[in-house]
N, C-alpha and C positions, 0 to 999 in steps of 0.2 A: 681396612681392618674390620676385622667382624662385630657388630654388635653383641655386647657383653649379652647376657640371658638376664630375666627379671629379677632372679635370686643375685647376681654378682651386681647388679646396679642398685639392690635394696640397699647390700650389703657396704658398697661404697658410702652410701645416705647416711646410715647409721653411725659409722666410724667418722666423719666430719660432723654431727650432731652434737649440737651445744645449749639446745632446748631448757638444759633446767639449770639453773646458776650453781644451785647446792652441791647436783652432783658432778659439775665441772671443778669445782674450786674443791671435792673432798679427792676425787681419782688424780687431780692431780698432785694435790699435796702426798698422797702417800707414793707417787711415784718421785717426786721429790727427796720424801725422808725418809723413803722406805726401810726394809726391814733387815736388823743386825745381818742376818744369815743371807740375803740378797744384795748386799751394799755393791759388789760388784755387777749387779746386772742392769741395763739399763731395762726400766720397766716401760710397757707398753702406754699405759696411762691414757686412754682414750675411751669412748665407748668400743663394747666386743664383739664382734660381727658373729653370725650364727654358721655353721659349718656343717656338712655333710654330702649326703648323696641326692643331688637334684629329683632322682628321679624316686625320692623316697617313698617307703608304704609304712612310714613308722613316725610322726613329729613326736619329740622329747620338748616337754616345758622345763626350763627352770626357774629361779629366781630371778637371780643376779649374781655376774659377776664378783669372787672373792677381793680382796682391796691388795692381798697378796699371792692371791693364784692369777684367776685370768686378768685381772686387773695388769698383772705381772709380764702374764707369757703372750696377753694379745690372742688366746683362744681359749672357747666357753670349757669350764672342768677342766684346764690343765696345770699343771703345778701347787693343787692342793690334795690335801685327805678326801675330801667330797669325792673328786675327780679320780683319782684312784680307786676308790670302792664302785663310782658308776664306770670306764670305762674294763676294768676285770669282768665286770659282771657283763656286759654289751659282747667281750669278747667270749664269754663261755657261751653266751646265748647265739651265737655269730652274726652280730650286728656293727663287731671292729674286728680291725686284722690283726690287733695285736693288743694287749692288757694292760700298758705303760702308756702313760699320756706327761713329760717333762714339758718340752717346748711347742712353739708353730711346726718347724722343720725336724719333728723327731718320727714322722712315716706315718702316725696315724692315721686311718681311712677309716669311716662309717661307710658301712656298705648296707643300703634299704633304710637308712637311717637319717632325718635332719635332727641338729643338736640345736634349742634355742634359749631364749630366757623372756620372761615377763618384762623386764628390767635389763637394758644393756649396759649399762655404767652399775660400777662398783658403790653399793649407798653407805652413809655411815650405819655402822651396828646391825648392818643386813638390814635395814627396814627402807625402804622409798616410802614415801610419802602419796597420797593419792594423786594429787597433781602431775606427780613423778608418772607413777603407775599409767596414769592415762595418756599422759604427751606419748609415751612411749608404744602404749598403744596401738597408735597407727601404725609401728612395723610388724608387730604380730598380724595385725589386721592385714596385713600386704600378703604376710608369707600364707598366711592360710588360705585365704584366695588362689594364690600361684600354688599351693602342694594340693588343693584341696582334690583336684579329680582323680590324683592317684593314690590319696590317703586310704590306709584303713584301720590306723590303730596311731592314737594318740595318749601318748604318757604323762601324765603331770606330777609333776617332782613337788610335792607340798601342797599345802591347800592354798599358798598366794596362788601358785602358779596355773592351781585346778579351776579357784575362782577367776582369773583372768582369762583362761581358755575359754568358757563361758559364756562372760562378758562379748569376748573378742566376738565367737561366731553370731552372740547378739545383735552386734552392732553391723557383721552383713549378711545381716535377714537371714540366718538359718533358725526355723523353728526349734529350740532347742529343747528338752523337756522343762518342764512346769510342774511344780518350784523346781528350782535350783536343784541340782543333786548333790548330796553331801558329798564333802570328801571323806574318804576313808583308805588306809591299806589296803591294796587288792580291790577297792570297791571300781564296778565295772559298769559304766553303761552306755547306751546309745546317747553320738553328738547329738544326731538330727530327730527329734521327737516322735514320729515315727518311722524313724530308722530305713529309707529307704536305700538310702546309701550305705548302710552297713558297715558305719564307722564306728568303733568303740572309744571311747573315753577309758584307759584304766588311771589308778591313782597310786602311788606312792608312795610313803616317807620318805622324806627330801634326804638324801646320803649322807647330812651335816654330820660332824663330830659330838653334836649336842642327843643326835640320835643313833648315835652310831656305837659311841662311847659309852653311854649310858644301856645299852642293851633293846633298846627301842626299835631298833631296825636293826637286824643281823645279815649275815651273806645269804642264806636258805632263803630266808622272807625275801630279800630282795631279788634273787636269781629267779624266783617264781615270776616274778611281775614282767621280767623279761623274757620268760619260757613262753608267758601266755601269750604277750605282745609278738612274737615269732611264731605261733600258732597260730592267730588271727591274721599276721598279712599271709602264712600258705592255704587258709580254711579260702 
């Protein structure tokens, strides 16, 4: 049998990961009692492995899994409002094959694109905890290693997700710039401090309904950050 590749064996890790007691005993109670409109499905209830095209020139950060999207369907952004407003947008930008993300088995492809999260378990009230944040850590810490020689444009969905990128390439030794850089919409800069690698960092408003709904992020704003990140891996 052939040896799975570093990303399908991360990704096995992750999904048997039982690292934080809180957020085992909250993904599972809501797959337990899940929700009126889902009662017939059985939910995935695990941590959510990160998905895409190995050979990506594109990492997406996100949060964390929703407690009835991906918590739900067992893949990151599928089966909520988030996830519908990012993969339309992925698909106009052509970084998916198709604009609908329901289930695991519904054809989805990121093509130049890996999909991930700060956070692979579903937390209560969207928040993890820093303990959370960090244990979890080490899998981002993995993947950016393994994508990092063909990266050139990294997205982060929210300022959790922009400060843990951060963090992440902190902790293996890339000089990253000094201070910190804010996040902001659209705000763009170099991972590596002076940028010899010629990766960008852009930033985002996270797709939530909190920002979506409110007028905070609209589809224009959001399709730009994806125009630019398709710009940057053919420049």
């Amino acid at each position: 049998m052939e040896d799975p590749s570093p990303l399908v064996r991360l990704n096995q890790e992750i999904v048997e990961c039982r690292a934080c007691p809180r957020l085992v005993a909250w993904r599972e109670q809501v797959a337990r009692e899940k929700r009126a409109a889902f009662r017939d499905e059985t939910y995935w209830g695990r941590p959510v492995p990160s998905f895409g095209d190995p050979a990506a020139r594109l990492l997406i950060v996100g949060l964390a899994p929703a407690a009835h999207g991906a918590n739900r369907t067992g893949r990151m952004f599928t089966g909520d409002r988030s996830g519908e407003w990012l993969f339309r947008s992925l698909h106009r930008a052509g970084f998916a094959n198709q604009p609908d993300a329901t289930r695991r088995d519904d054809g989805l492809r990121l093509d130049d694109a890996w999909l991930t999260a700060a956070v692979h378990c579903a937390p209560p009230d969207n928040k993890p905890t820093p303990p959370e944040r960090r244990r979890c850590g080490r899998f981002l810490e993995r993947e950016l290693s393994i994508l990092l020689p063909g990266l050139r444009v990294v997205v982060a969905l929210g300022s959790f997700g922009w400060n843990q990128l951060f963090r992440t390439a902190g902790a293996l030794g890339i000089p990253v710039p000094r201070p910190r850089p804010r996040f902001g919409h659209q705000a763009e800069v170099p991972l590596f401090r002076d940028d010899p690698r010629r990766i960008r960092v852009l930033g985002s408003y996270h797709p939530s309904q909190q920002n979506t709904f409110t007028g905070r992020l609209t589809e224009p704003m959001f399709d730009a950050v994806w125009s630019r990140a398709a710009e940057l891996c053919r420049d």
